[in-house]
N, C-alpha and C positions, 0 to 999 in steps of 0.2 A: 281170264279170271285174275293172273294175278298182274295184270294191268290194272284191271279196277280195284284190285286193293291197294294198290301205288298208289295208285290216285285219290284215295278212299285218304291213304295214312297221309298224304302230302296235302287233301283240305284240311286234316283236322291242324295238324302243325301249323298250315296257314294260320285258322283261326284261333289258335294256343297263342301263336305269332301277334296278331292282331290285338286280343285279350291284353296280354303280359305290356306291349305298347302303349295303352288304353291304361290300364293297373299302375306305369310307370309316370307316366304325362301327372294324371287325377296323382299322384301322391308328390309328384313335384310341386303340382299347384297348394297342397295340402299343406307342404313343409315352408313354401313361401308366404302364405297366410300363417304359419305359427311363428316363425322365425322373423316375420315382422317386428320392427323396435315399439316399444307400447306407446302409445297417443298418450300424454301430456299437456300440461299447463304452468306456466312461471306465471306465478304471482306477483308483481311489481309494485302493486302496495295493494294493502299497509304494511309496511316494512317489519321485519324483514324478508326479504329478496326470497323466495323458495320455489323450486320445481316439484311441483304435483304430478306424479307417475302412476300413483292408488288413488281409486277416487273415493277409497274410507279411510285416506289419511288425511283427515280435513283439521287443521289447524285455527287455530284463535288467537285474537290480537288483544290487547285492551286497551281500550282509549279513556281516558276521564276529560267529563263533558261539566263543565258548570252547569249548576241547578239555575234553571230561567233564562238558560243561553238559546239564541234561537238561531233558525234556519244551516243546524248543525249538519256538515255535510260528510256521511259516511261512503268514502272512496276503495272503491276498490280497479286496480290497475292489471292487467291481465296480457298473455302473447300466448295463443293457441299455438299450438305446436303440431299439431292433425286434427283433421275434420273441420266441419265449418259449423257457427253457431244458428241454433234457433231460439234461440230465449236464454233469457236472463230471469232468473226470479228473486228476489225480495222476501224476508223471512225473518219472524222473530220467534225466539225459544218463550215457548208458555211455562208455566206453573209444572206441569206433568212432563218436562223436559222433551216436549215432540216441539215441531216449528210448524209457524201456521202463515200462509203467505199474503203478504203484505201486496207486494205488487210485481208486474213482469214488465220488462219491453223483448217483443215480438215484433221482428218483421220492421223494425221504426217507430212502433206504436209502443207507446205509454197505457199499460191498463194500474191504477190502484183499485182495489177489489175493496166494496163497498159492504164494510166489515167492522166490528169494534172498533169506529171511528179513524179506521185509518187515513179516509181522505181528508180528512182535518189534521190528523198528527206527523202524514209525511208525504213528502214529495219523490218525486224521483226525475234525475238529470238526463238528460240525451247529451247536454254539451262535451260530458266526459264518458268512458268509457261503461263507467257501473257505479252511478253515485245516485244514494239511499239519503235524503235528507230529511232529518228531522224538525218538524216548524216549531217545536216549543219544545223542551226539557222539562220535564218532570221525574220524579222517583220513577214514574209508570215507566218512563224508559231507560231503565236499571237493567238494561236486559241483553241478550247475548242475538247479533243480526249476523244475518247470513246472506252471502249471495251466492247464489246457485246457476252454472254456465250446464247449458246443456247443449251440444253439440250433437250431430250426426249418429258419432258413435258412442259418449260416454256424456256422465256426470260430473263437473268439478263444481267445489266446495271450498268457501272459505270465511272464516269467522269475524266479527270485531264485537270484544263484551263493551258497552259502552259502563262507566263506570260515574254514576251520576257524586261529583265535588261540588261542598261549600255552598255559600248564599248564592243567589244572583243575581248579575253585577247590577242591575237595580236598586236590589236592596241595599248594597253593599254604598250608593250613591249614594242614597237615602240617607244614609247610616254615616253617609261624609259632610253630606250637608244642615243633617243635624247636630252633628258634632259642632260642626262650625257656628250653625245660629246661637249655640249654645257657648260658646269661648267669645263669641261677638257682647250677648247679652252678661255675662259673667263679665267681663270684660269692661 
């Protein structure tokens, strides 16, 4: 009898053994999942330079864009730091301060989403990394654009308010060439 309680107390220790080993491994692998450095993003334009660590610390640039300037090209430069990308999106701020997406590339593909006239008012580049172009300048796009990386594991985010200046240079010709016919016939 008191063989089989030997033996009785020497499984349980085993499998206390066994447990506690199993307990230790699962909380190592736990502490190297938390203890990992957080997945980021450096933003390399539009300047200036910044490492995105929070992906609700999204920042804003401004750019002033001539009124009637065209095939205005909104660049954005990027070095993922982890993970790997699925999309890219395209986004302007409404009225109601939410953003409504303009267009994505996925996978190599170009979609502009056929929408308040966006496939008229902009393009979007594949030759550079994340470039939002705008085919004509107007007030309408007085507005704050966003490109949005999503990746594997997160969200990065980063702004440019385009900041609509002055005549455009059209008019501004116009406005030189009548001057001039005008100092010719005076003249």
């Amino acid at each position: 009898m008191s063989w089989s309680r030997s033996t009785q107390l020497r499984n349980v220790l085993n499998v206390l053994y066994i447990q506690t080993y199993r307990f230790q491994r699962s909380l190592e692998r736990t502490k190297s999942l938390i203890l990992k450095p957080a997945p980021s993003v450096t933003w390399k334009a539009p300047r200036p330079q910044w490492n995105q660590t929070d992906p609700n610390d999204i920042r804003t640039v401004d750019k002033p864009v001539l009124n009637g300037s065209t095939q205005v090209p909104l660049r954005w430069s990027y070095t993922l730091l982890s993970g790997s990308m699925t999309s890219i999106i395209f986004s302007i701020r409404l009225k109601d301060d939410t953003f409504s997406d303009i267009g994505m590339i996925s996978g190599g593909k170009i979609v502009i989403f056929d929408k308040s006239d966006f496939r008229s008012r902009f393009d979007i580049s594949v030759h550079e990394q994340a470039t939002l172009i705008i085919n004509r300048v107007t007030g309408t796009e007085d507005e704050v654009y966003q490109c949005k990386l999503t990746t594997d594991s997160n969200q990065w985010s980063h702004r440019i308010r385009v900041i609509v200046t002055g005549e455009s240079m059209s008019k501004i010709n116009e406005m030189c060439h009548l001057s001039t016919l005008l100092t010719t016939i005076a003249a």
